[in-house]
N, CA, C and O of each residue as an XYZ file, in Angstrom:
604
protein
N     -20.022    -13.725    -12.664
C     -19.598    -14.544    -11.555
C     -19.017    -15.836    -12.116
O     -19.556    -16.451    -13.037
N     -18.114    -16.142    -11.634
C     -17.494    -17.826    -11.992
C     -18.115    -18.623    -11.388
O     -18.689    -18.363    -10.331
N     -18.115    -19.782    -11.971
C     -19.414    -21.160    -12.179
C     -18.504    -21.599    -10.672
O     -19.240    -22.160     -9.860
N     -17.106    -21.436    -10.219
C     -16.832    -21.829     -8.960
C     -17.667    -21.183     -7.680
O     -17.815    -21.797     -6.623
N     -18.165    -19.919     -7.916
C     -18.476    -19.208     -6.703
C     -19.768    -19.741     -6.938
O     -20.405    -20.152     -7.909
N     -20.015    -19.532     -5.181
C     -21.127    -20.018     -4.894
C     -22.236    -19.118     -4.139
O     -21.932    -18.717     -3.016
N     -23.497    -18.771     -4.665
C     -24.338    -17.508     -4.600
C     -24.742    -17.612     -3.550
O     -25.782    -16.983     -3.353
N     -24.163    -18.436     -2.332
C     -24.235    -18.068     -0.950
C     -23.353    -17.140      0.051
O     -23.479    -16.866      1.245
N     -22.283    -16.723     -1.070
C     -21.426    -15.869     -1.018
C     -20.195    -16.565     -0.108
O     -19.333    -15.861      0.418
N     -20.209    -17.621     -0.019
C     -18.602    -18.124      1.104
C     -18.057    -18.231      0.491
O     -17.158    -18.432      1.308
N     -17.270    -18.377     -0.968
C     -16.427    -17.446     -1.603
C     -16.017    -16.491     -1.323
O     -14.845    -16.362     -0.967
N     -16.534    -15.896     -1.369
C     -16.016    -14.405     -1.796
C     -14.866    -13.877     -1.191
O     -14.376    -12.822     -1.593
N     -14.267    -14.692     -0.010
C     -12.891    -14.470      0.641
C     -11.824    -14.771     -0.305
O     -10.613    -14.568     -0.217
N     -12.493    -15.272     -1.186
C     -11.314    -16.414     -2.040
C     -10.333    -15.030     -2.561
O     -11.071    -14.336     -3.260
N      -9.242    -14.535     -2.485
C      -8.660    -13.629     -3.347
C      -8.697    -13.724     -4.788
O      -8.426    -14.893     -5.061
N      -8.864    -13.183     -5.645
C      -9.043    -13.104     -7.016
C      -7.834    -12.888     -7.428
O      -7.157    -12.399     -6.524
N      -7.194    -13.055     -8.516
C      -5.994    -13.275     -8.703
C      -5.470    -12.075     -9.490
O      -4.278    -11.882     -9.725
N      -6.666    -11.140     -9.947
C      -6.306     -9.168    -10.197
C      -5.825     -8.720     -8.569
O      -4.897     -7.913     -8.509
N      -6.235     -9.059     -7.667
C      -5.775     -8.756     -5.998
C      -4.454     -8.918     -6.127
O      -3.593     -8.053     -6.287
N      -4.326    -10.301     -6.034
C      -3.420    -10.309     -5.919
C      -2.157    -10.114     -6.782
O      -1.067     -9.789     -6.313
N      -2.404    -10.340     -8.084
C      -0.993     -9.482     -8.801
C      -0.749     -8.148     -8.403
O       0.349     -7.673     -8.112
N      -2.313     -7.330     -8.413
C      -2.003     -6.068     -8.343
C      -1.038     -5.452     -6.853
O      -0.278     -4.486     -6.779
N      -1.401     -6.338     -5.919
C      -1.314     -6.421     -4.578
C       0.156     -6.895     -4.743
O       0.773     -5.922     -4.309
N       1.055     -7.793     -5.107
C       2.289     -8.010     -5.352
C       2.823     -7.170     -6.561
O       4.008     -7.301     -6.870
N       2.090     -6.393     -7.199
C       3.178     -5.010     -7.830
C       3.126     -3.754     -7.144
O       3.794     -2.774     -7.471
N       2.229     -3.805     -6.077
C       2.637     -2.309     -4.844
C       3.164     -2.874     -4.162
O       4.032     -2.030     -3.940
N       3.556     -4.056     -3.269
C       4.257     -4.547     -2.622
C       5.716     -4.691     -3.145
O       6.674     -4.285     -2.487
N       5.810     -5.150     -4.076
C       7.430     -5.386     -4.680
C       7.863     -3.495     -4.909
O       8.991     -3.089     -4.628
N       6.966     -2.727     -5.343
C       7.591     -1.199     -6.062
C       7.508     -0.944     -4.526
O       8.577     -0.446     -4.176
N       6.747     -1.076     -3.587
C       7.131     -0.037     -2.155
C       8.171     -0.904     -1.863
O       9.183     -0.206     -1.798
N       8.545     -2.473     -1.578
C       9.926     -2.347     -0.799
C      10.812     -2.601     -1.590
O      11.552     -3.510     -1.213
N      11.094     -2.062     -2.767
C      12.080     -1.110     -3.526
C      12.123     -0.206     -3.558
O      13.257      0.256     -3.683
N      11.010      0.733     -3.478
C      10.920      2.415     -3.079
C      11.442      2.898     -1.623
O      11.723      3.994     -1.138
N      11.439      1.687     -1.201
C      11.614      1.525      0.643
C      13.356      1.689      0.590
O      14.030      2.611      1.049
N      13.757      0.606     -0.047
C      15.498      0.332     -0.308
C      15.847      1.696     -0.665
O      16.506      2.426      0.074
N      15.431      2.011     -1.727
C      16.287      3.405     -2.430
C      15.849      4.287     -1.353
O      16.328      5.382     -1.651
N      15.137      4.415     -0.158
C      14.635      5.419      0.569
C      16.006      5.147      1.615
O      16.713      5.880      2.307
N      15.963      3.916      1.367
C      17.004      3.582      3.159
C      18.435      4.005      2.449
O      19.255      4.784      2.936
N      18.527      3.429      1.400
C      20.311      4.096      0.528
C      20.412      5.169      1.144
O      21.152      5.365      2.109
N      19.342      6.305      0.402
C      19.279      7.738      0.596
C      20.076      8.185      2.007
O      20.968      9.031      1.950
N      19.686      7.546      3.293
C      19.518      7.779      4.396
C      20.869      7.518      4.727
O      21.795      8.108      5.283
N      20.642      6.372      4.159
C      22.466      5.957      4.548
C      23.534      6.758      4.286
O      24.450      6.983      5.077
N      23.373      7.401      2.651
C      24.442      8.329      2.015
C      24.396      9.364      3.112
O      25.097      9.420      4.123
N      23.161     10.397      2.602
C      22.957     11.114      4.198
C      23.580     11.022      5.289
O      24.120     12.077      5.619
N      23.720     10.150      5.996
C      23.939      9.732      7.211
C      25.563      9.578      7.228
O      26.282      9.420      8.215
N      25.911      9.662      5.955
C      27.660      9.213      6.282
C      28.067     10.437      5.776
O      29.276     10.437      5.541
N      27.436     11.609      5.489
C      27.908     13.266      4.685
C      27.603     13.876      6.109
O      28.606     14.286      6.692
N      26.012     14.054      6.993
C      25.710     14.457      7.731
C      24.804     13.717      9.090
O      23.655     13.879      9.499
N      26.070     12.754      9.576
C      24.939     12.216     10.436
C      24.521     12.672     11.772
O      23.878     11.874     12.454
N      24.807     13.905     12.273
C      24.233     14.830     13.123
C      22.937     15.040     12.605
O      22.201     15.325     13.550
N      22.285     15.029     11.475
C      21.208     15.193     10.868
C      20.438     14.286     10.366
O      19.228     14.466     10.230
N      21.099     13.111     10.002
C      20.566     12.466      9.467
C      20.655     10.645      9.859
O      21.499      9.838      9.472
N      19.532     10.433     10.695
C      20.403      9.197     11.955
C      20.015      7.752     10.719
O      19.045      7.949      9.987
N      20.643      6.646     10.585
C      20.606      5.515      9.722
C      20.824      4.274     10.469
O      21.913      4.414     11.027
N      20.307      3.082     10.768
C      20.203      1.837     11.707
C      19.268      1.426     11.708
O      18.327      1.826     11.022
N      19.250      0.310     12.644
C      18.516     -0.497     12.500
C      16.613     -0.058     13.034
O      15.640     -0.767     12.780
N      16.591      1.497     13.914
C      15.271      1.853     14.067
C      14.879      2.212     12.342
O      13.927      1.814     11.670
N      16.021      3.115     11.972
C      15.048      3.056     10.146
C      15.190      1.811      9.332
O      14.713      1.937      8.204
N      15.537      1.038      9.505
C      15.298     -0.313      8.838
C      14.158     -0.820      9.239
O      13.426     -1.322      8.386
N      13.760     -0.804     10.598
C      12.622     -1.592     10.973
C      11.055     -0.742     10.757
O      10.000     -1.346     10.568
N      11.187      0.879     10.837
C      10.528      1.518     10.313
C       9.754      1.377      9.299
O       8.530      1.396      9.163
N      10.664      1.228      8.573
C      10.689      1.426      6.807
C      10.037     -0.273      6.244
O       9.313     -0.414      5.259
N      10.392     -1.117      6.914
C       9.857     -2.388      7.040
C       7.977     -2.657      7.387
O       7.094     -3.374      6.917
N       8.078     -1.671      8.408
C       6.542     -1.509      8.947
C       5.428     -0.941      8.114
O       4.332     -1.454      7.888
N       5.935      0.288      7.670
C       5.807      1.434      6.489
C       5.117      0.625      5.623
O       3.944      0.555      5.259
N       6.277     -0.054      5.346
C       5.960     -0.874      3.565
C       5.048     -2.052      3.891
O       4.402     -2.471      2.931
N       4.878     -2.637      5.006
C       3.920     -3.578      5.471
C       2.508     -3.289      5.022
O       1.835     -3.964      4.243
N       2.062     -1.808      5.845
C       1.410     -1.088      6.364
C       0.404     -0.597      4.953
O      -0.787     -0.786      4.705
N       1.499      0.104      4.204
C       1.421      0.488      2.913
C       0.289     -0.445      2.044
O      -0.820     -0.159      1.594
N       1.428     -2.213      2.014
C       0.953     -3.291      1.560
C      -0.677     -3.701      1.933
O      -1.735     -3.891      1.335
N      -0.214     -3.704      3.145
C      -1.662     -4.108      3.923
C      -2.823     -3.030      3.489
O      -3.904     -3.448      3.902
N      -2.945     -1.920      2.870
C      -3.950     -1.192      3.391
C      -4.088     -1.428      1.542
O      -5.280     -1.708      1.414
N      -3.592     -1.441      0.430
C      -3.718     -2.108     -0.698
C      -4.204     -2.606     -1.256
O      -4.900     -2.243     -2.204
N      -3.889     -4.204     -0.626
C      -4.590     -5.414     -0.163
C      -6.178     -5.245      0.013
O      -7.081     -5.454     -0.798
N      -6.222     -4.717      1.584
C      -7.891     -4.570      2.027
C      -8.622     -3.735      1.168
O      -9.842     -3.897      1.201
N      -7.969     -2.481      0.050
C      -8.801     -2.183     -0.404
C      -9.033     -3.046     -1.774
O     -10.126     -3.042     -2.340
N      -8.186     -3.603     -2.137
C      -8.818     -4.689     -3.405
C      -9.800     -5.774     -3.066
O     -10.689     -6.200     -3.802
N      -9.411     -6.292     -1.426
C     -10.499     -6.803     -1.320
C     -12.055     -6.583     -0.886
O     -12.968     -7.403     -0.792
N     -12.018     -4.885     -0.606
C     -13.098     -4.355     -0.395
C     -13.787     -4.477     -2.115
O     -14.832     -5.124     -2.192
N     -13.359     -4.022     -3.125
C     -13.337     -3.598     -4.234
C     -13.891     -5.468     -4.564
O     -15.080     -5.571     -4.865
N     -13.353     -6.349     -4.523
C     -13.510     -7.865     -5.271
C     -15.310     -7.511     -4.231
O     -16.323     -7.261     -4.885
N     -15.338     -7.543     -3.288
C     -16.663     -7.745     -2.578
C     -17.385     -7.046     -3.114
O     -18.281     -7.711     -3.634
N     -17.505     -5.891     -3.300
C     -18.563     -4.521     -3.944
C     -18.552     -4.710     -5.160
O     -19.453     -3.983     -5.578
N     -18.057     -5.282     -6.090
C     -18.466     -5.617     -7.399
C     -19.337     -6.647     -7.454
O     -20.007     -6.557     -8.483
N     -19.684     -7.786     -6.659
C     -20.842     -8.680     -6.773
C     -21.984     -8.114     -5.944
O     -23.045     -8.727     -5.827
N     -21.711     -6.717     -5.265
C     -22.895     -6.366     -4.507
C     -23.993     -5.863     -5.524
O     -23.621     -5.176     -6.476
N     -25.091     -6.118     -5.394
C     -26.023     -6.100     -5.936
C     -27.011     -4.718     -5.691
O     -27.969     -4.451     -6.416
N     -26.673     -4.081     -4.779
C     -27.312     -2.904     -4.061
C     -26.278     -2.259     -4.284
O     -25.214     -2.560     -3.743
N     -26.418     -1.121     -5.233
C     -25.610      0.197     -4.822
C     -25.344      1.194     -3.708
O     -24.610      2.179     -3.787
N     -26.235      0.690     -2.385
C     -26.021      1.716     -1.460
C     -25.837      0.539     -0.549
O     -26.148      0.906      0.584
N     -25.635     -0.144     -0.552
C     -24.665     -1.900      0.048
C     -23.100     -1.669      0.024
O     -22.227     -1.836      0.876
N     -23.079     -1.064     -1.739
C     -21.934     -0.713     -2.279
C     -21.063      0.033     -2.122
O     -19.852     -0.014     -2.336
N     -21.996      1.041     -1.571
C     -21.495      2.512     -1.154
C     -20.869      2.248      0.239
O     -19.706      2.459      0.584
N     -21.822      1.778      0.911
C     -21.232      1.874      2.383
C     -20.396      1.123      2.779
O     -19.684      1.491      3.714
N     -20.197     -0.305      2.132
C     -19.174     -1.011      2.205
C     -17.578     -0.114      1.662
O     -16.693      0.125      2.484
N     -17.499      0.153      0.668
C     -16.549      1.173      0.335
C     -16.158      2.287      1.140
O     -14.962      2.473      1.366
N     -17.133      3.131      1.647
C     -17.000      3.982      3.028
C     -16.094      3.235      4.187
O     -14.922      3.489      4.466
N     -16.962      2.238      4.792
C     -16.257      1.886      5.706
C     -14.740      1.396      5.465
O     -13.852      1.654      6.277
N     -14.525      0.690      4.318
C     -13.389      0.431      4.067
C     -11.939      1.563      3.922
O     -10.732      1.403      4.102
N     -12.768      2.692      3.519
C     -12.049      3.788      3.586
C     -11.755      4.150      4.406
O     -10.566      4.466      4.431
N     -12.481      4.356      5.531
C     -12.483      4.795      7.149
C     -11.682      3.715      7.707
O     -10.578      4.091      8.103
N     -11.966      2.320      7.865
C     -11.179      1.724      8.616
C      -9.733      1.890      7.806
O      -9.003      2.165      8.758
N      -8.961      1.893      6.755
C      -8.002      2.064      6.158
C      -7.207      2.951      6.697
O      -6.061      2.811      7.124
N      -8.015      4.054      6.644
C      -7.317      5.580      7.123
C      -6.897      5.181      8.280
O      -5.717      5.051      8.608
N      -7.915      4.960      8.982
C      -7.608      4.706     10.856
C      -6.358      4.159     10.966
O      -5.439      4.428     11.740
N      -6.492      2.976      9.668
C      -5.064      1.565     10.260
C      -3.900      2.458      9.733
O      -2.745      2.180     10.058
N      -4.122      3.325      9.076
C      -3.091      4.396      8.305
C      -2.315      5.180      9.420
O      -1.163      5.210      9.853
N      -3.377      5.732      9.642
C      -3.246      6.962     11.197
C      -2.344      6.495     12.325
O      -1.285      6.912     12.794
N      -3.530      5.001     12.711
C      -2.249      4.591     13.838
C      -1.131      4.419     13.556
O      -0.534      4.059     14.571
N      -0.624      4.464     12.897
C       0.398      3.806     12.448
C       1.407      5.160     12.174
O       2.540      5.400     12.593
N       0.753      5.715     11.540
C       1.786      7.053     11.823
C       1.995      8.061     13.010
O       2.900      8.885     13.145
N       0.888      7.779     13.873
C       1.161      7.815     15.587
C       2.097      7.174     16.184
O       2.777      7.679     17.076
N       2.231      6.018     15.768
C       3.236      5.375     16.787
C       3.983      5.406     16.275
O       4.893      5.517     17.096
N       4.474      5.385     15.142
C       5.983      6.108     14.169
C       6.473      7.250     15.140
O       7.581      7.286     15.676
N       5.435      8.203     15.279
C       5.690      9.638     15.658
C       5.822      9.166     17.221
O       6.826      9.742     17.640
N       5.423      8.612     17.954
C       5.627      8.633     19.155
C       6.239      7.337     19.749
O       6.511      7.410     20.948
N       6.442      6.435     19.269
C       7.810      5.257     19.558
C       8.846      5.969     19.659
O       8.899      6.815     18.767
N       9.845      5.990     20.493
C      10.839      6.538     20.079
C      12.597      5.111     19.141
O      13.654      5.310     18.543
N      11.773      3.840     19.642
C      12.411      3.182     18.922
C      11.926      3.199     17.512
O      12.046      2.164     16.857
N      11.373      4.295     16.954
C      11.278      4.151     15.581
C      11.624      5.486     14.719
O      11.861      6.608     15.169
N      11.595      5.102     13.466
C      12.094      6.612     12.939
C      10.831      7.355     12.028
O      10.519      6.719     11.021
N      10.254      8.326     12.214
C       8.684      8.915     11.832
C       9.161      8.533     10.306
O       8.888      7.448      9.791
N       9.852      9.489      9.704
C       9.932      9.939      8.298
C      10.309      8.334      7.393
O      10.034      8.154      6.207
N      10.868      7.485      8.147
C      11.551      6.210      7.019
C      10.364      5.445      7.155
O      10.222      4.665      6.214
N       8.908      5.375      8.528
C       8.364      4.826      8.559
C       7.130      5.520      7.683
O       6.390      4.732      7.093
N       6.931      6.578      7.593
C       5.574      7.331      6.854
C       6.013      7.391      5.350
O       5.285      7.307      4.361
N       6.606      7.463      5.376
C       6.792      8.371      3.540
C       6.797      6.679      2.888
O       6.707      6.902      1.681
N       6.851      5.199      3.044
C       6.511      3.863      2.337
C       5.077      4.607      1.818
O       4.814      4.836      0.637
N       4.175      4.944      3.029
C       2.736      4.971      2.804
C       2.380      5.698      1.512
O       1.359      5.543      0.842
N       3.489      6.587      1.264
C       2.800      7.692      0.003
C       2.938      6.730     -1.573
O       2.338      6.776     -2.646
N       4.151      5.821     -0.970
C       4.521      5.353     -2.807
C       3.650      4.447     -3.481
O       3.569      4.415     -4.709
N       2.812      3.500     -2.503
C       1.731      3.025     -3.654
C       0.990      3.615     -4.274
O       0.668      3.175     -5.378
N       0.418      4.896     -3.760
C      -0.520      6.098     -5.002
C       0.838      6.757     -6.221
O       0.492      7.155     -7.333
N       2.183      6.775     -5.831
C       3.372      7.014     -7.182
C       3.259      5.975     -8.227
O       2.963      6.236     -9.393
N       3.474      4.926     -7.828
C       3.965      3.762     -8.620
C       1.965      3.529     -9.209
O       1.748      3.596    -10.419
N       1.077      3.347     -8.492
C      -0.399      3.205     -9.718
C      -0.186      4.234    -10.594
O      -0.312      3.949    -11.784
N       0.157      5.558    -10.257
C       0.154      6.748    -11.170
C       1.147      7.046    -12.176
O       0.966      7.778    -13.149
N       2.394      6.320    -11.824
C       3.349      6.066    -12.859
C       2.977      4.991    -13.841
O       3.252      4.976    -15.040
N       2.366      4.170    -13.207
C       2.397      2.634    -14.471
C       1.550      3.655    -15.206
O       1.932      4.153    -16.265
N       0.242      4.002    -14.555
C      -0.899      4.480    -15.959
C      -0.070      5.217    -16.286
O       0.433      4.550    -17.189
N       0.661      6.396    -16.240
C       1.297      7.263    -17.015
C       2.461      6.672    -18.157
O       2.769      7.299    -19.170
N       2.850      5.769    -17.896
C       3.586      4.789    -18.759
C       3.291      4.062    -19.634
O       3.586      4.026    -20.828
N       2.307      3.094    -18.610
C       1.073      2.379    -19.092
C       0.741      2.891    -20.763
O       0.809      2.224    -21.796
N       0.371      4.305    -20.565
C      -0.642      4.870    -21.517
C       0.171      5.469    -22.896
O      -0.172      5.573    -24.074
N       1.359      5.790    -22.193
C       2.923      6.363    -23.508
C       2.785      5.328    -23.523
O       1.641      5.297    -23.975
N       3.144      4.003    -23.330
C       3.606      2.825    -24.231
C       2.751      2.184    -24.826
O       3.178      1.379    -25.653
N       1.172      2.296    -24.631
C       0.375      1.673    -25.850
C       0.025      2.625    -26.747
O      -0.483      2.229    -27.796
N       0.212      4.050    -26.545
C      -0.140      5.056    -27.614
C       1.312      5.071    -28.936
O       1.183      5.640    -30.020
N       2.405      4.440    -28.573
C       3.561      4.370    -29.714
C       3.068      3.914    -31.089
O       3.626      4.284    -32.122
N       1.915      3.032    -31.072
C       1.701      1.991    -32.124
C       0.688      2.920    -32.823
O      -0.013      2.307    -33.628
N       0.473      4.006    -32.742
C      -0.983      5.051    -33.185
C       0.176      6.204    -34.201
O      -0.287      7.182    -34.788
C-alpha cells in the first residue's frame, strides 16, 4: 500500500495510474480499430451501398461502441485496483463476480439498443466491444516476440 492511502479506505477511488495508462491504450487502439472499421464501411458503401449503409447513424454507433467498450475496461481495472487491497479472498471473489455481472449487463444493454434503435447501426455499434480483448492479446503476443529477440 502507498504511505498516501489511507487504511480507512477513502482512497481507494483514487485511479492508479496502471488504470489508467492501461485504460488509455484500449481506448486509443478501439477508436482506431473503430476508424479503420468506419473506412471499411465507407469503401463498402461506395462498391455496394444497397448493402452496405455508411453516415452519420454508423458514426455515432461506432462512437457509443468504443465508449462502451472503454467504459467497461475502465470499471474492470477499477474493480481489479479494489480487490487487490481486499484482504478476504471471498470479499475478493464476490466483488469480482459482481463486477463481471454488472459489466456484462452494461454490455448487453447496449447491444439491445444497437439492435433495436433504429437510429443506430447494430454491427458498427457491437463489433468496438470485441477489440479490447484483440489489442490485450496482440500486445502480449508481441509483447512476448519482442522481449524473447535478446535470448
Amino acid at each position: 500500500m502507498n504511505t498516501d492511502d489511507r487504511q480507512d479506505g477513502t482512497d481507494s477511488m483514487k485511479v492508479q495510474d496502471a488504470v489508467k495508462k492501461e485504460t488509455g491504450f484500449v481506448g486509443a487502439g478501439t477508436a482506431a480499430a473503430s476508424i479503420v472499421m468506419l473506412a471499411i464501411f465507407a469503401v463498402l458503401h461506395r462498391f455496394i451501398p444497397e448493402s452496405v449503409p455508411f453516415g452519420l447513424r454508423e458514426i455515432v454507433s461506432a462512437v457509443i461502441g468504443c465508449a462502451v467498450a472503454t467504459g467497461n475496461f475502465f470499471m474492470m481495472g477499477m474493480t481489479v485496483q479494489k480487490v487487490v487491497n481486499e484482504q478476504s479472498d471471498d470479499n475478493a471473489r464476490n466483488m469480482m463476480k459482481v463486477s463481471y455481472r454488472n459489466r456484462t449487463l452494461m454490455q448487453l444493454v447496449w447491444v439491445v439498443i444497437a439492435l433495436v434503435v433504429p437510429a443506430l447501426n447494430a454491427a458498427a455499434g457491437i463489433i468496438p466491444l470485441f477489440i479490447p480483448s484483440f489489442l490485450i492479446k496482440a500486445r502480449g503476443i508481441f509483447g512476448a516476440a519482442g522481449k524473447g529477440k535478446g535470448m
